[in-house]
N, C-alpha and C positions, 0 to 999 in steps of 0.2 A: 527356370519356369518350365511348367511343364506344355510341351509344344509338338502331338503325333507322338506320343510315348516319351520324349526325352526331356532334359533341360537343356534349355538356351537361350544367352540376353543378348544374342550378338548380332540383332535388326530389331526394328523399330517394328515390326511385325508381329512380333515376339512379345514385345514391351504391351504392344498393344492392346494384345489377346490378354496378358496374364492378369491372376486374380490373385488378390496376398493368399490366400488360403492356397493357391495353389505354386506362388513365391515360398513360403513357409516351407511345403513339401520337398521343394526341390532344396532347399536348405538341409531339410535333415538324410536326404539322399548326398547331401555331399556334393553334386553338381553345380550348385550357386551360392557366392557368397555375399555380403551385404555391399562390401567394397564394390565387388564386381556390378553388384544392382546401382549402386551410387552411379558409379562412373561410365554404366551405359547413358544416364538418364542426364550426365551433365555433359557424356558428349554430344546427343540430341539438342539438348538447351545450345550447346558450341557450335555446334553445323546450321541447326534451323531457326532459332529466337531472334538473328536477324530481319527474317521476315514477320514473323507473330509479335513481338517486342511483349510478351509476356512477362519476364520475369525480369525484375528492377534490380535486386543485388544477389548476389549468390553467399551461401554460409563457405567462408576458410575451412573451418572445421568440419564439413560436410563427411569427407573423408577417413576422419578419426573418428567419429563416430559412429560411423559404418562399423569400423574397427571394433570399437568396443563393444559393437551389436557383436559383432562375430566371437569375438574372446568370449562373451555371453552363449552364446550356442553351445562354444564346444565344453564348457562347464557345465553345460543342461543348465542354466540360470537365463532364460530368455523369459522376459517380462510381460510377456503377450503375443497378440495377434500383430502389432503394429512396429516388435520392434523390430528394426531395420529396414524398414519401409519410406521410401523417400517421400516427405509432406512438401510442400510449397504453402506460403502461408500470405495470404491476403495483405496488403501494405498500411494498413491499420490496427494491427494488431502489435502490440508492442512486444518487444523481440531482446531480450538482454544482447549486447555486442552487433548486431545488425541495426540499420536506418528504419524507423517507423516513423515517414512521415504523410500519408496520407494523401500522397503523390502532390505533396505542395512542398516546395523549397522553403516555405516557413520553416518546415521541421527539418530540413535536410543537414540540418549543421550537428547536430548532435545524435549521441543512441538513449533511449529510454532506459532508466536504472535497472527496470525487473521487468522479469516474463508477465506477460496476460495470463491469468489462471490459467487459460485452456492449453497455452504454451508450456504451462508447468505441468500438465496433465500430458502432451504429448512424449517431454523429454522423460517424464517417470514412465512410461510405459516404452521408450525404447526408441522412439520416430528418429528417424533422421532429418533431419532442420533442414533443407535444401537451401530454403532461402526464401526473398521475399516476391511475391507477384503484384506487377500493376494492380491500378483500380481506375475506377470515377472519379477524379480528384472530389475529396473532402467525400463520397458514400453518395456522389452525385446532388447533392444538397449543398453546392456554391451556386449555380445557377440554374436555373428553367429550363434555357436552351442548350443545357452542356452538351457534349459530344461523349457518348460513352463509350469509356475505356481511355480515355486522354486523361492522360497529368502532367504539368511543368516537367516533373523529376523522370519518369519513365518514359513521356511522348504517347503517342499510338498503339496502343494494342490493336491489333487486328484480328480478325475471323479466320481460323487455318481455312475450314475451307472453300475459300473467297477470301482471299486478302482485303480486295477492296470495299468489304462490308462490313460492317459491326458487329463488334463481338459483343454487345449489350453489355449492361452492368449493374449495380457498379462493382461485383466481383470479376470484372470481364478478364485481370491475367489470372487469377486459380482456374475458372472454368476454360479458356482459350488454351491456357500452358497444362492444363490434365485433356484434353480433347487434340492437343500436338505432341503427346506421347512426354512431356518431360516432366512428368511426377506422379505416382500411383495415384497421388490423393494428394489433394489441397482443403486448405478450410478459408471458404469466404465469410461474410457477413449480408445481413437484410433488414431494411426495417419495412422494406415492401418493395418484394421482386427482383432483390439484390441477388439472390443465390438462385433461384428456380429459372429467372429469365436468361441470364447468359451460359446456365446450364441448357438450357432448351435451344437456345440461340445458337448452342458448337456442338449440340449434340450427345452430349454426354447426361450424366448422374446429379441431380443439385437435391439436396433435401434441408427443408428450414424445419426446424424441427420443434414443437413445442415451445413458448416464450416459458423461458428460465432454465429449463432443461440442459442447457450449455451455459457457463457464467461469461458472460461479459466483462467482467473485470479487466479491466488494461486493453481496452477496445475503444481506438478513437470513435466518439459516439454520434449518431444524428440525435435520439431520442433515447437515453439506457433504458427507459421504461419499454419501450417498444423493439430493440434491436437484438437480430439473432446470429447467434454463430453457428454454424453448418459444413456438412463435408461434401466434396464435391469430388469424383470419380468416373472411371469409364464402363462402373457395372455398379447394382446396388447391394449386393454384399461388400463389397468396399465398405462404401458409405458405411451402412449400416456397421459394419466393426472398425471404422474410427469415431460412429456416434458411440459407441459402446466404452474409447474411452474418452473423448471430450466430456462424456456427460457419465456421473457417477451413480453407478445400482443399473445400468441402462443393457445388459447383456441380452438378455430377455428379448431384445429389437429386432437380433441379427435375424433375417429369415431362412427359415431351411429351404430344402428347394422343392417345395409343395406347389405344381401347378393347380392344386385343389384350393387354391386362395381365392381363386375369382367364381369359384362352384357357389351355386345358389346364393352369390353377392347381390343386393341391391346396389345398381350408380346411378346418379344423376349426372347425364350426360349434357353437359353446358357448352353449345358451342363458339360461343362469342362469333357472330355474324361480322362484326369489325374487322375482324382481320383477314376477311376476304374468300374468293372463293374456291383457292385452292386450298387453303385453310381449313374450308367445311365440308370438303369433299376426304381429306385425309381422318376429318372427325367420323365422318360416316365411315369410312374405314377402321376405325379404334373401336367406334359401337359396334360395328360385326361381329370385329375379332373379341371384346368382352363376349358379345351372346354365342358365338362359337364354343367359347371357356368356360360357357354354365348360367354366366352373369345376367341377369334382368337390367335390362336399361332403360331407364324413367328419364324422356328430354324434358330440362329444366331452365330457367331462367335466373338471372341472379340481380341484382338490383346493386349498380357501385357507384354510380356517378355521386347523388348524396354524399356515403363515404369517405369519397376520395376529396369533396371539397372538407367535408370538415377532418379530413388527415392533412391537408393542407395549410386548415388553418389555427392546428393546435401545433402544429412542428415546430414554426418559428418560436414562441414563447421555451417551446420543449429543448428545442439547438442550442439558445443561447444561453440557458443555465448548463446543457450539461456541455458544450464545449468547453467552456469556462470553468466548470470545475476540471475538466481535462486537461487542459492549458496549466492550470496551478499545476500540475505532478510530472512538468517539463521546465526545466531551466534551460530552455534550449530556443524557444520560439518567443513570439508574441504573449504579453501577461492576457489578455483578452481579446473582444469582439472584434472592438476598435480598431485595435494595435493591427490584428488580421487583417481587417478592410486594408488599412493605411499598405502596411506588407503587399498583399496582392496587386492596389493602385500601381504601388511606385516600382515592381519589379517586373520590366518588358519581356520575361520570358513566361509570367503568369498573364499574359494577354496575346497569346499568339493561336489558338484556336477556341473562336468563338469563347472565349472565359468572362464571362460579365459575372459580377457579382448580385446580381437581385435577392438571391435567396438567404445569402449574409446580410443584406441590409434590411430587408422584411423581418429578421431576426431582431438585429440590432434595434429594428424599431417600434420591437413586439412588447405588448402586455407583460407586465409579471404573472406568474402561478397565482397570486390570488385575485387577479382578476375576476369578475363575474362574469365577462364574454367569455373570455377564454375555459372558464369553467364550467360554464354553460355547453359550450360546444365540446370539451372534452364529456361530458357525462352524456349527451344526446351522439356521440359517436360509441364509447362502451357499451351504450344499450342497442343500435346498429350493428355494431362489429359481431359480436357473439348469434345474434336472431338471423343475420346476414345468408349462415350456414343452418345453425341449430334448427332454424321451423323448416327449411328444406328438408334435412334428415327425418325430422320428425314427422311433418306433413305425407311425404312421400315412402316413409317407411326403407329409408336409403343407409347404405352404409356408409358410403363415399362419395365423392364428388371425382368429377373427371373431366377437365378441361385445354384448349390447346394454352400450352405455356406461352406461345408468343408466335408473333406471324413472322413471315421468312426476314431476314434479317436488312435492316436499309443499309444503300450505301453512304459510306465514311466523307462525311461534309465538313469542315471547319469554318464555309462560309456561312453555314446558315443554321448547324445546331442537331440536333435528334429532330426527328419529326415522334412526337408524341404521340401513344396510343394505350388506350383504357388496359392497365394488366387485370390479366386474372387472379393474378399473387394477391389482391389487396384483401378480399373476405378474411382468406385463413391469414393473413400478416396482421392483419390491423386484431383479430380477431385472438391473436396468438396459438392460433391453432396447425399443425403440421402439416406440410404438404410437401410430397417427393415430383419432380419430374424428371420423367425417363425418354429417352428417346421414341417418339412416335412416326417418325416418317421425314420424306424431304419435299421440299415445293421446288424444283430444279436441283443446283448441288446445294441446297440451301435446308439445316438444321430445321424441324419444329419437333416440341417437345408436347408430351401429356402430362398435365400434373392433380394429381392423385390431392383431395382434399379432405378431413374428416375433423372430427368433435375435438372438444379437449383430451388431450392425450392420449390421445388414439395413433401416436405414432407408429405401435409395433401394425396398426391395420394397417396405414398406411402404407408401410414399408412391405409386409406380405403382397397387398397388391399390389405395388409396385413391380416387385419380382416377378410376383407369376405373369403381369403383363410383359415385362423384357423379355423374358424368357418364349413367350407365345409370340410375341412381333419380331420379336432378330431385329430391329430396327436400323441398330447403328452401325455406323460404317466409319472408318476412320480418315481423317483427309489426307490428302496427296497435296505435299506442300511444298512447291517450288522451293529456290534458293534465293530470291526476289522477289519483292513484291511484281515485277513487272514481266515473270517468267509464266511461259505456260504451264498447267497443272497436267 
């Protein structure tokens, strides 16, 4: 990687700073090879995942596949921007030869037959498979009060920088284990705030990217209608050239490095008052630095509480058809709802931090799809979700939205649960429309993120401002991460 003129992967400094486009370079200079990039990032995972517990299993094959990136280079047959690039991949995404089980010991006994599309889409363009990263047991959608970043099968994730705080979720080991240096890129998932808020929460890159635009296929699901797959990094050209290949025709995204993204932009700048007031004094600082950049900024208001009760209460009917059919394409777990409840009841290591089941059992004892309630409230939430954004942009004459991703991060409770707060994720998620969050600032050593919001597919806008903002804040900083959790920083 290129670091002061040279390559080198031999500190976690290094790892830090580098961008694949400038990993690539140092490839064709002959300085770095894919092995070497592999085996810096799995001895990082070796020294520090004991504190983070980021990452659940690691790929055998990590290594030989490196390999074959490399035999690829020196043939000039290298497949892309990606290949040889070490991914980490969210613990619901189905994985040929590795454990996808959704951080529940339901699944832990077997491996799923075949790759998730977007997993067939990485190994074709080259990625190296590192392995797999905690989550929110079940996408955070077993219980109400869950603890994010906890599952039976992985335990605790934690915040690198603050152990003892949350690394939010329920992507929390992709975003935690790419913000502790041990994998270029990771791909999480969202049906609302899964990828932007634990991106925002460690500090790093999250972008959900348009609904459909990434396929879901072979993705344990809360809602398939609603769930997105996404790439998470510590810059957003990353991101942006592994959306390029999770998602097909999508080149177009990458952004060049044009500070003229945020020139004569409209934003409506939303500051969620919730989340306090260190919170809106670092918003007042993101509005300067826009108007600094060119940008006009229109303060805005957003309306979500409605939303999020009727997201609330189309899900359950939505989980239990599509878990269910998820369930059928595994001989490995539970045939059904039921069988899961019964599973999680009767096994004492699925009840050891705050794990209640309510939001399985509101499932199990939900409406079918043709219900009139449930049908009712899904069609008065699709005419919500889209107006939510759309009459803002259009009222205000805006291009984007711009919001904090999430307030500084709480501390890790197993006696009492997440303390719960309104995300700003929910307009553009429920809405399916793209939102990138980049590092905007810290409340103590503590992560908060901005995240960039706009229309239907309007991803590549989203992603240019995104850029020219990182690029005008310097935001992020990378943590200093003991060797214990009980070690100073």
């Amino acid at each position: 990687m290129t670091v002061g003129g040279a390559c080198s992967c031999d500190d976690g400094s290094a790892l830090d700073r580098a961008t694949i486009p400038g990993l690539q370079r140092c490839r064709t200079l002959g300085c770095l090879d894919a092995v070497g990039l592999t085996e810096a990032y799995l001895d990082r995972i070796g020294r520090l995942d004991g504190v983070v517990r980021a990452v659940l299993a690691l790929d055998p094959t990590a290594i030989a596949q490196a390999a074959a990136s490399d035999r690829r280079r020196k043939a000039g047959k290298l497949r892309g921007p990606l290949d040889g690039i070490p991914v980490l991949l969210k613990d619901n995404i189905d994985t040929a030869g590795l454990p996808t089980t959704a951080g529940s010991r339901a699944l832990a006994r077997g491996r799923p037959a075949r790759d998730a599309e977007l997993v067939r889409r990485l190994r074709a363009a080259g990625a190296v498979i590192l392995g797999k990263a905690n989550l929110s047991e079940w996408g955070n959608f077993r219980s109400s009060g869950a603890v994010s970043g906890w599952s039976a099968v992985g335990g605790q994730t934690r915040n690198p920088h603050a152990p003892d705080r949350s690394p939010s979720g329920s992507s929390s080991g992709p975003a935690a284990g790419v913000a502790a240096g041990f994998a270029q890129v990771a791909v999480g998932t969202e049906t609302d705030g899964s990828l932007v808020c634990p991106a925002g929460t460690n500090g790093v890159v999250g972008v959900k990217p348009s609904r459909g635009l990434v396929g879901v296929d072979g993705v344990v699901p809360v809602c398939r209608a609603r769930d997105c797959a996404g790439p998470i990094a510590r810059n957003v050209v990353d991101t942006a050239l592994a959306l390029s290949v999770l998602a097909p025709g999508t080149r177009g995204l990458v952004p060049s490095d044009q500070p003229s993204a945020l020139r004569a932009a409209r934003i409506g700048l939303w500051r969620m008052p919730a989340y306090g007031e260190d919170v809106d004094r670092l918003m007042t600082r993101v509005g300067e630095l826009l108007r600094e950049r060119g940008a006009e900024v229109v303060e805005v208001d957003v309306e979500v509480e409605r939303t999020r009760d009727l997201l609330s209460g189309v899900l359950p009917t939505e989980f239990r058809r599509d878990i269910e059919d998820y369930l059928r394409t595994r001989d490995d777990g539970p045939g059904g709802l039921a069988e899961l409840i019964d599973f999680h009841r009767d096994d004492p290591l699925e009840r050891t931090c705050f794990a209640g089941l309510d939001l399985f059992e509101q499932s199990l004892a939900a409406p079918g799809p043709e219900d009139p309630g449930y049908r009712a409230r899904r069609a008065e939430l699709a005419r919500r979700a889209s107006r939510s954004i759309d009459d803002l942009l259009t009222r205000h004459r805006l291009d984007a939205l711009a919001a904090p991703t999430n307030p500084p991060a709480r501390p890790i409770d197993c006696r009492t649960g997440d303390d719960g707060f309104p995300p700003t994720s929910t307009p553009a998620a429920v809405a399916g429309y793209p939102s990138v969050s980049v590092p905007a600032g810290f409340v103590g050593p503590l992560p908060v993120g901005v995240s960039f919001m706009a229309g239907r597919r309007a991803d590549a806008r989203v992603l240019a401002l995104a850029a020219a903002y990182e690029r005008a804040a310097d935001a992020r900083r990378p943590p200093r991460i003991a060797t214990s959790p009980t070690d100073p920083v």
